[in-house]
C-alpha positions as a printed NumPy array, in Angstrom:
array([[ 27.038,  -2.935,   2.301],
       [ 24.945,   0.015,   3.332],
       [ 24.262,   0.267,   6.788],
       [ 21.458,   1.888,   8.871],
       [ 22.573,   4.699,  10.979],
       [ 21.641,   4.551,  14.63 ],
       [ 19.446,   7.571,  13.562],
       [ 17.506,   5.024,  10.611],
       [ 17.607,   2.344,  13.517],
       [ 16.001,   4.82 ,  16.449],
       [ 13.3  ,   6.096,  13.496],
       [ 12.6  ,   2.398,  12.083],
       [ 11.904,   1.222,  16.519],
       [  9.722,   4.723,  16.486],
       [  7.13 ,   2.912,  13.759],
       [  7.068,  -0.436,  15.313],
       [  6.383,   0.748,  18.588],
       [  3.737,   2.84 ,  16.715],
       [  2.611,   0.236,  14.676],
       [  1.949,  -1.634,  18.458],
       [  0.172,   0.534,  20.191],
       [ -1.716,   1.203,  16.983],
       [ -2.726,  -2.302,  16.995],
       [ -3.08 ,  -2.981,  20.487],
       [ -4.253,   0.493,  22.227],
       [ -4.371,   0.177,  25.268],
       [ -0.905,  -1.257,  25.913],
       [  1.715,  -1.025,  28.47 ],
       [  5.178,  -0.467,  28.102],
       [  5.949,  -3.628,  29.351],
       [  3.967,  -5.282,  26.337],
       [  5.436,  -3.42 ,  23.934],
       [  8.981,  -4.989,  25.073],
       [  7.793,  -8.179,  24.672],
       [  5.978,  -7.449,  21.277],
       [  8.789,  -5.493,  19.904],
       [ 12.643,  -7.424,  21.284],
       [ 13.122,  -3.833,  22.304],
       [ 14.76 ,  -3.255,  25.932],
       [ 12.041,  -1.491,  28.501],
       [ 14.297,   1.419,  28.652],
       [ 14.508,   1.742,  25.026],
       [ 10.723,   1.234,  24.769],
       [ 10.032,   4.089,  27.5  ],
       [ 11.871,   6.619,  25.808],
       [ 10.177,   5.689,  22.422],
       [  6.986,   6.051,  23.742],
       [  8.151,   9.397,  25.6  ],
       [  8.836,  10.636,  21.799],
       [  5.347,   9.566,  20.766],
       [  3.847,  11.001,  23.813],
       [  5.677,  14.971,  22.89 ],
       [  4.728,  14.469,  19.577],
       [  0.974,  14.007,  20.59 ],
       [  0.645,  10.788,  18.934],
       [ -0.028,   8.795,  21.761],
       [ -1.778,   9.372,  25.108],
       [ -1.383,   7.795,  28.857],
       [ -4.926,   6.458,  29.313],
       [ -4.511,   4.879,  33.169],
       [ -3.236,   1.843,  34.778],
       [ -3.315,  -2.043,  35.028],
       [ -2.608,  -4.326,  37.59 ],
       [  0.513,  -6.592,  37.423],
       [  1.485,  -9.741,  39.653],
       [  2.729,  -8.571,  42.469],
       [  4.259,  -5.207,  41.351],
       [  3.362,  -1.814,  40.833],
       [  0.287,  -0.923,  38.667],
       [  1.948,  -0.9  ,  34.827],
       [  0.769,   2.773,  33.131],
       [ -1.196,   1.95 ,  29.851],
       [ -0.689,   4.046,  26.648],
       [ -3.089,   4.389,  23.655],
       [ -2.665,   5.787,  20.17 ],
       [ -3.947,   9.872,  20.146],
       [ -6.677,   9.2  ,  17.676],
       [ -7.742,  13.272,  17.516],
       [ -3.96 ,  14.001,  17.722],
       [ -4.133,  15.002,  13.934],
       [ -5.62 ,  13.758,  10.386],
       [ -3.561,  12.203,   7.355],
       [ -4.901,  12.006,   4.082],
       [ -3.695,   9.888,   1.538],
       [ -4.597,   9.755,  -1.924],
       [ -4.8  ,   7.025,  -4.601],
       [ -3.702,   8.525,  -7.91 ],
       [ -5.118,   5.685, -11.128],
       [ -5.075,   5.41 , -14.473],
       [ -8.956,   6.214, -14.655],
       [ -9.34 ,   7.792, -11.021],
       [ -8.362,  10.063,  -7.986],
       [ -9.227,   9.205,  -4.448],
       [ -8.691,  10.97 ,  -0.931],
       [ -9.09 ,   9.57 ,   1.892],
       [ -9.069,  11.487,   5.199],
       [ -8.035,   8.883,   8.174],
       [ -7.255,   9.806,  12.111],
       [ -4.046,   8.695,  14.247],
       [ -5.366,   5.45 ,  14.878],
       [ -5.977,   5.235,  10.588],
       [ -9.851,   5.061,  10.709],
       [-11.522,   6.777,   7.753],
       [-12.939,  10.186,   8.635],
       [-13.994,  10.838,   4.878],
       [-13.579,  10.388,   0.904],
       [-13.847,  11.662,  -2.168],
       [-13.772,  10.667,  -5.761],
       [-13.042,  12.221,  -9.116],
       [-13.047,  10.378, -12.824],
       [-10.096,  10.714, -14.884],
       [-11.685,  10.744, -18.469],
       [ -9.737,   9.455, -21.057],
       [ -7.941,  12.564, -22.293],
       [ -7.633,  13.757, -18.509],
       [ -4.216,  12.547, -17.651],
       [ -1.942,  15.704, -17.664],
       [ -0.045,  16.138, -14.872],
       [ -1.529,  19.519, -14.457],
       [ -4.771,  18.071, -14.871],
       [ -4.184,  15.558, -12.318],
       [ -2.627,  17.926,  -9.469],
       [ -6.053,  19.721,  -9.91 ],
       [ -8.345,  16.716,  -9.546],
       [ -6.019,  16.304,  -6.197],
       [ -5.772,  19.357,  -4.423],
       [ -9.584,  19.312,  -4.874],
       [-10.201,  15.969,  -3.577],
       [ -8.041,  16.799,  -0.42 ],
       [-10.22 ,  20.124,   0.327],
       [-13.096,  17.811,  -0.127],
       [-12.256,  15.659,   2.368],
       [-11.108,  18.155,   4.783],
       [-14.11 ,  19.782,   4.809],
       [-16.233,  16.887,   4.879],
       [-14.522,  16.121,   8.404],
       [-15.216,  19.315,   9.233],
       [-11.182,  18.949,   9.783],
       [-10.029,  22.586,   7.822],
       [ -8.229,  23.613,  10.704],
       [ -7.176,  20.45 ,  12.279],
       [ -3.54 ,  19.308,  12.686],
       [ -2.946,  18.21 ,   9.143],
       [  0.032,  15.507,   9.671],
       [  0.87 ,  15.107,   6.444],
       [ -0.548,  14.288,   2.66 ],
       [  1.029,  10.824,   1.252],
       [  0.367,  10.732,  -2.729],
       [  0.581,   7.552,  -4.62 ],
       [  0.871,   7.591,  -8.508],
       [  1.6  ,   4.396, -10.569],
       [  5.117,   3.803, -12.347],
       [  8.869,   4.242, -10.834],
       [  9.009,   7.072,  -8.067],
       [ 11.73 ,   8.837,  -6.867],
       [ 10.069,   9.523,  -3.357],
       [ 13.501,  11.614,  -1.999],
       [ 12.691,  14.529,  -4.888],
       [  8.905,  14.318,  -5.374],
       [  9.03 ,  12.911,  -8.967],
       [  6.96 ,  10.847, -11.06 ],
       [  9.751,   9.073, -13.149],
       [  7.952,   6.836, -15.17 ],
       [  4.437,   6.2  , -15.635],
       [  3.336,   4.466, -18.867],
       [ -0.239,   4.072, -18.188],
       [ -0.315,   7.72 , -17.43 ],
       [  2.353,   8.654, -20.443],
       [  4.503,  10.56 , -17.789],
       [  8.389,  11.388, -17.838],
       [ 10.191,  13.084, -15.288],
       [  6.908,  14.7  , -13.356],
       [  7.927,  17.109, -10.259],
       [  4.564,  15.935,  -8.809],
       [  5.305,  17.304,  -5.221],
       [  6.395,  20.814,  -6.805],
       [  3.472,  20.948,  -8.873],
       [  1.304,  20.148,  -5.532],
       [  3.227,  22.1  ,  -3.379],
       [  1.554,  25.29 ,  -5.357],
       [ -1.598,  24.364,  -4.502],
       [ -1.699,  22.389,  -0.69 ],
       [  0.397,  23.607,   2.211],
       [  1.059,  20.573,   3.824],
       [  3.586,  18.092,   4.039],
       [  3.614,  16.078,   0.944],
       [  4.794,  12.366,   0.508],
       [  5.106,  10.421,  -2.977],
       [  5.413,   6.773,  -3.602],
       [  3.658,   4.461,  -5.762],
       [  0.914,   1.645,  -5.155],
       [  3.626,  -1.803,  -4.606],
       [  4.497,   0.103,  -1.426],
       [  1.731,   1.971,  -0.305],
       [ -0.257,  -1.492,  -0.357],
       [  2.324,  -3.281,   1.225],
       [  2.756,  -0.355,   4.405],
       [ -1.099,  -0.868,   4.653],
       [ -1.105,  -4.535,   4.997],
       [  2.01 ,  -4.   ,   7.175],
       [  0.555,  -1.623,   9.302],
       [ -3.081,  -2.766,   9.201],
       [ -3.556,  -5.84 ,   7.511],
       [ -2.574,  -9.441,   6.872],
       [  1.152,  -8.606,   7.106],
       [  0.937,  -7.381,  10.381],
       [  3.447,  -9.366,  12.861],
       [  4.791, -10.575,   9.787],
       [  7.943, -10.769,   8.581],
       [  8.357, -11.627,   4.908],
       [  4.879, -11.089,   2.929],
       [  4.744, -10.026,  -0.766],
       [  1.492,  -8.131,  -1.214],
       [  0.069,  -8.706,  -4.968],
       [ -1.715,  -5.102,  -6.359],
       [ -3.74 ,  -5.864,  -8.812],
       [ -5.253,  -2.825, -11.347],
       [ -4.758,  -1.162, -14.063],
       [ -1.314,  -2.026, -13.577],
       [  0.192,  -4.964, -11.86 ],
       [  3.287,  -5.278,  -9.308],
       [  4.529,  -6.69 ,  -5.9  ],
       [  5.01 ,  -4.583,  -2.508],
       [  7.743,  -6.464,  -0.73 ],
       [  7.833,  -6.608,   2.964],
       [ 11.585,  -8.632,   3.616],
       [ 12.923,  -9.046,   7.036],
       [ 10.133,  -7.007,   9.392],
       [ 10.562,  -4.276,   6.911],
       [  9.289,  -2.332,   3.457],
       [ 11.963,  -3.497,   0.666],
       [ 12.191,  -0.867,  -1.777],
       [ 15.499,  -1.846,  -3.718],
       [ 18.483,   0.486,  -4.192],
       [ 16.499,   3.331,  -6.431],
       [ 13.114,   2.485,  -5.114],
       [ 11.803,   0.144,  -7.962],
       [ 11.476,  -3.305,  -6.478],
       [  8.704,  -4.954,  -7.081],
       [  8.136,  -4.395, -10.359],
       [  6.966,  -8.129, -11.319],
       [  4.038,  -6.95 , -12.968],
       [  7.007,  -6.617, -15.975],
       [  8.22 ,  -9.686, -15.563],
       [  8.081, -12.077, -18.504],
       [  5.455, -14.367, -18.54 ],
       [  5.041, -15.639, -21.947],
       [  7.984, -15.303, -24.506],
       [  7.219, -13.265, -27.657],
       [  3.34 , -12.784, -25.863],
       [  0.994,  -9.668, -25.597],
       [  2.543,  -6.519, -25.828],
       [  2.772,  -4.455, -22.394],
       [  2.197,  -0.913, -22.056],
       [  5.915,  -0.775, -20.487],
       [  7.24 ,  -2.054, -24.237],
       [  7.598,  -5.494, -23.583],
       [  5.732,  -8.775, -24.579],
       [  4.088, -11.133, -22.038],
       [  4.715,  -9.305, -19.012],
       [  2.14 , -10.339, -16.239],
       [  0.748,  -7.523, -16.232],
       [ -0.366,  -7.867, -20.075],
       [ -2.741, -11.199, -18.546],
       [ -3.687, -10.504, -15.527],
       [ -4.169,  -6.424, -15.277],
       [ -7.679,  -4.638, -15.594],
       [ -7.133,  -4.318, -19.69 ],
       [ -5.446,  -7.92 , -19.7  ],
       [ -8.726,  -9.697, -18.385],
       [-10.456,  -7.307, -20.759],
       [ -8.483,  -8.683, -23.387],
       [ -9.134, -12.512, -21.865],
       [-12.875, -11.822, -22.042],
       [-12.839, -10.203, -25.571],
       [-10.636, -13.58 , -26.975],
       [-13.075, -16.103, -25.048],
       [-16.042, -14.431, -25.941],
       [-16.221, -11.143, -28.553],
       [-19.622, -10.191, -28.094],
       [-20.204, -11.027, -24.291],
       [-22.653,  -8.573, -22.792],
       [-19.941,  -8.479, -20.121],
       [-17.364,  -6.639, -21.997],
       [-17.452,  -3.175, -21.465],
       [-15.391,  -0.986, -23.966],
       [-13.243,   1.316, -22.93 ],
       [-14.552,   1.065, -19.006],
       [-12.135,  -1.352, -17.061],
       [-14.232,  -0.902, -13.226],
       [-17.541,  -1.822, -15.595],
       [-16.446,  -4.786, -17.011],
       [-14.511,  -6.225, -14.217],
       [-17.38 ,  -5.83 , -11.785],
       [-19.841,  -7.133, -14.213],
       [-17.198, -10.238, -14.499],
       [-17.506, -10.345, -10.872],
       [-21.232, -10.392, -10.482],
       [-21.118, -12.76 , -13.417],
       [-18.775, -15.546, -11.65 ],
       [-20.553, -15.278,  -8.278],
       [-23.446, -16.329,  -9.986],
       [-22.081, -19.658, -11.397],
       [-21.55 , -18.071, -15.084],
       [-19.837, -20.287, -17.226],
       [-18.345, -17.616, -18.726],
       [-16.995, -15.572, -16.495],
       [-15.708, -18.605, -14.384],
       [-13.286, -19.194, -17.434],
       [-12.516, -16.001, -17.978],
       [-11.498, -15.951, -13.809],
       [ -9.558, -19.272, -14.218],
       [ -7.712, -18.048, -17.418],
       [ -6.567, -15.346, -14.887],
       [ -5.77 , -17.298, -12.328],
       [ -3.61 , -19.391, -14.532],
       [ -1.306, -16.904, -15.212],
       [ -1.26 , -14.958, -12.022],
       [ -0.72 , -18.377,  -9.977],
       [  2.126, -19.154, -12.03 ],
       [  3.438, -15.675, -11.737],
       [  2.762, -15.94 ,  -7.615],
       [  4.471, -19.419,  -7.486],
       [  7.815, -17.889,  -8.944],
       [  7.332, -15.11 ,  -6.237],
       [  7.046, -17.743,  -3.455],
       [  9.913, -20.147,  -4.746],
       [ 12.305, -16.829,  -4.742],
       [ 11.474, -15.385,  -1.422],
       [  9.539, -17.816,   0.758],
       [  7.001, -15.394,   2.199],
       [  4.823, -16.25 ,   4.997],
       [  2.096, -14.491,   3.401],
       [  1.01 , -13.558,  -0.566],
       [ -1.522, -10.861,   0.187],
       [ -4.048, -10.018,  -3.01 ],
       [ -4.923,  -6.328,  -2.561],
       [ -6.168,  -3.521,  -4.81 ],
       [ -9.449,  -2.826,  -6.573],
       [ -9.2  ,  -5.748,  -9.46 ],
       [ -8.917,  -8.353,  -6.354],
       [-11.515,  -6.854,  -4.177],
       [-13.954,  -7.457,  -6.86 ],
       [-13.071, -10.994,  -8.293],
       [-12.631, -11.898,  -4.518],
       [-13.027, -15.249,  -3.595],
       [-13.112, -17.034,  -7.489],
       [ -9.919, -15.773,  -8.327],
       [ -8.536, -16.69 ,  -4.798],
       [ -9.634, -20.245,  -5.161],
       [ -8.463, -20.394,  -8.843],
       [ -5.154, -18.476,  -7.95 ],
       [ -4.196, -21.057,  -4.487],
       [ -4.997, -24.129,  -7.27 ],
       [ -2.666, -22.938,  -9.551],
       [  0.153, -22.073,  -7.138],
       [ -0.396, -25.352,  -6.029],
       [  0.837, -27.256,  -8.97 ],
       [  3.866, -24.918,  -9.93 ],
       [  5.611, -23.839,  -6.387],
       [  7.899, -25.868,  -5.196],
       [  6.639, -27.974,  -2.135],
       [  8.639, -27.022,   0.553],
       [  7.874, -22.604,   0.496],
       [  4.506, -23.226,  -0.662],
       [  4.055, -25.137,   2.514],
       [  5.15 , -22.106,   4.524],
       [  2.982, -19.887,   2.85 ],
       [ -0.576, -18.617,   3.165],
       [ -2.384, -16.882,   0.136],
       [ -4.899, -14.24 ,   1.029],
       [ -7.327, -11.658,   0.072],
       [ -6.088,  -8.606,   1.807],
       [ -8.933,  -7.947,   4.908],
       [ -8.13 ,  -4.135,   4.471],
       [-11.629,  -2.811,   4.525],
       [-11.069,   0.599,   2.512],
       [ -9.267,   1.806,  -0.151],
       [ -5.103,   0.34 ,   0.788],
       [ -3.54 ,   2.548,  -1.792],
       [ -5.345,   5.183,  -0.066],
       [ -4.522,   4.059,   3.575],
       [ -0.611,   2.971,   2.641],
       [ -0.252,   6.287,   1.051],
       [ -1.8  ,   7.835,   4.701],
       [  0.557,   5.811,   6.274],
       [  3.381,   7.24 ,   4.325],
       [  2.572,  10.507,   5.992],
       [  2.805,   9.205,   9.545],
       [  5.798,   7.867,   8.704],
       [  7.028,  11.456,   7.597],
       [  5.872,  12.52 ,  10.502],
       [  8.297,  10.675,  12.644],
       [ 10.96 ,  12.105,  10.685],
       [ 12.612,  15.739,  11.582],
       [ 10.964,  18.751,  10.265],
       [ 12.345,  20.097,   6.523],
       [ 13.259,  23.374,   6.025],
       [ 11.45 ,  26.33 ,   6.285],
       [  9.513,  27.132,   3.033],
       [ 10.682,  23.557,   1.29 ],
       [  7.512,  20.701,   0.578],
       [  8.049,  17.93 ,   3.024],
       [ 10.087,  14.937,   1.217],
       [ 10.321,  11.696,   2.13 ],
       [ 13.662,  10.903,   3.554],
       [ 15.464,   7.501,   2.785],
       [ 14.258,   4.29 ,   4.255],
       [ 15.379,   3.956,   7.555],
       [ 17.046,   0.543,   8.121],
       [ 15.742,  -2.247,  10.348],
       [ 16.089,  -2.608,  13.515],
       [ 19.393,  -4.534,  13.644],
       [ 19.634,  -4.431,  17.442],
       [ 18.087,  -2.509,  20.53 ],
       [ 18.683,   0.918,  21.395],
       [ 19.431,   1.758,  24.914]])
């Protein structure tokens, strides 16, 4: 079995300390101990590194019983920016965030069908990064790092898209062909784990330490958090559930399979459940996935009887997908995130919890809570941010080389120092 160097193990106590005083600022060292299982010594030199590496600031002192005042640490929220962007099938987003990963800016641009060429693509993002930057006014700030996420199988440690079938890409250098155009560290990873670091870091997987975080889109899949830690399988592609059978001999999948869950419960799958239920529903939008799930949306918050079945139909096959998630790893938490989720919110929650109900098995489903993610911007976005923090922990590349993302650095298997 692989096993994490003290180097992974040092790296992997770096973001959980971070991920602390992140979520905590102001903190003492003291706290962080207790938070983390780390020994004090072990937690003061962490928090030395954070403190050279401007990422965290001494902000005063706080009384303790009957000892010495205990110095309190904060994150270094003008220490630098991180933008992360959220590469779709019909969309590009940037999102500028600060140290302590509170938006700063965004910006949009529409991929038109047609508009999906990787060179195409690198354009629409170099653009939306200036955008942003300049929005913030933050052209010459301390630029940390820009994490990319693009749908499909990623090979974060060389930059390339491998496979993305909604996008019809092979074998993309994405962080080459970006490289030529930004001059900042780049990161590349896809949405499963860029959702899942953003719940882990910021949302309901915080403190946790087994969640599976849903992403529901265009495409479907599940960011696994196993252990206190981001799973990402041996060649990065866990989580790819979305392909997971779901009916035998069912629709066909963009990945060249029939019945995946993705075919029933991804943007162009509910399409497809609206267009069997009812052909000539003034909900159906041709062609526009965003207009006709947030039509749906508007549609079942109103009580129609329509879209309520079209919601439920949904559910049905995403619960039962979700209860074979929670019978194999017995999370404490099934997170729904993305933009498909966010817009069906609470119907397809309440649908999706009913159905998990009657196929889990008893005993995990007991364990396990089934959320909307509370993540109030764009997670892709913000996990994809995060991403670049993360690089930034790691030691500098070479001169004149793009920033890649090294290999997962193990979890903490015991304290250092």
């Amino acid at each position: 079995m692989k096993r994490g160097t003290s180097r992974d193990i040092r790296t992997a106590n770096r973001y959980e300390v971070l991920r602390r005083i992140i979520a905590g600022s102001p903190t003492s060292r003291q706290e962080l101990a207790s938070l983390t299982g780390l020994s004090l010594a072990t937690v003061a030199t962490l928090v030395g590194e954070l403190l050279d590496l401007g990422m965290v600031t001494e902000v005063g002192f706080e009384d303790s019983a009957g000892g010495r005042p205990r110095g309190l640490v904060a994150v270094h929220a003008a220490g630098g920016v991180l933008v992360g962007v959220d590469v779709a099938e019909t969309y590009v987003r940037a999102e500028l965030f600060d140290l302590a990963l509170n938006v700063l800016a965004r910006a949009d641009a529409e991929l038109r069908p047609g508009e999906s060429r990787p060179e195409q693509v690198v354009g629409h993002v170099a653009t939306t990064v200036g955008t942003v930057l300049a929005r913030a006014g933050a052209e010459d700030a301390r630029v940390l790092g820009v994490g990319v996420s693009v749908p499909g199988q990623v090979d974060r440690g060389a930059g390339v898209s491998v496979y993305a079938a909604n996008l019809g890409w092979h074998d993309v250098p994405l962080l080459d062909l970006l490289a030529g155009h930004l001059g900042h560290p780049l990161y590349l990873d896809n949405p499963l784990r860029a959702c899942a670091v953003a719940e882990l870091w910021s949302g309901a997987a915080r403190g946790r330490g087994d969640a599976v975080v849903v992403n529901l889109g265009t495409g479907v899949g599940a960011g696994l958090v196993l252990g206190g830690g981001l799973h990402r399988g041996v060649s990065n592609s866990a989580g790819e559930w979305g392909h997971t059978t779901l009916v035998l001999d069912g629709r066909p999948c963009h990945c060249g399979g029939l019945g995946c869950v993705e075919a029933y419960v991804g943007a162009p799958g509910i399409m497809r459940n609206l267009s069997e239920l009812s052909p000539r529903s003034p909900l159906l939008h041709p062609g526009d996935q965003t207009a006709t799930v947030e039509a749906l949306a508007r549609a079942a918050a109103a009580g129609d009887p329509v879209a309520l079945e079209v919601v439920r139909y949904t559910a049905r096959h995403l619960g039962a997908g979700i209860a074979a998630l929670v019978n194999l790893l017995n999370p404490e938490v099934v997170v729904l995130s993305s933009w498909v989720a966010a817009a069906l919110g609470d119907p397809l929650l309440d649908a999706v919890r009913e159905c998990v109900a009657r196929h889990a098995l008893r005993r995990p489903l007991a364990a396990t809570e089934i959320v909307l993610s509370p993540i109030p911007t764009d997670p892709v976005c913000l996990g994809a941010a995060t991403f670049a923090l993360e690089g930034a922990l790691e030691p500098a590349p070479r001169p004149g080389t793009p920033r890649r993302a090294a290999p997962a650095p193990g979890r903490r298997t015991a304290p250092l120092g």
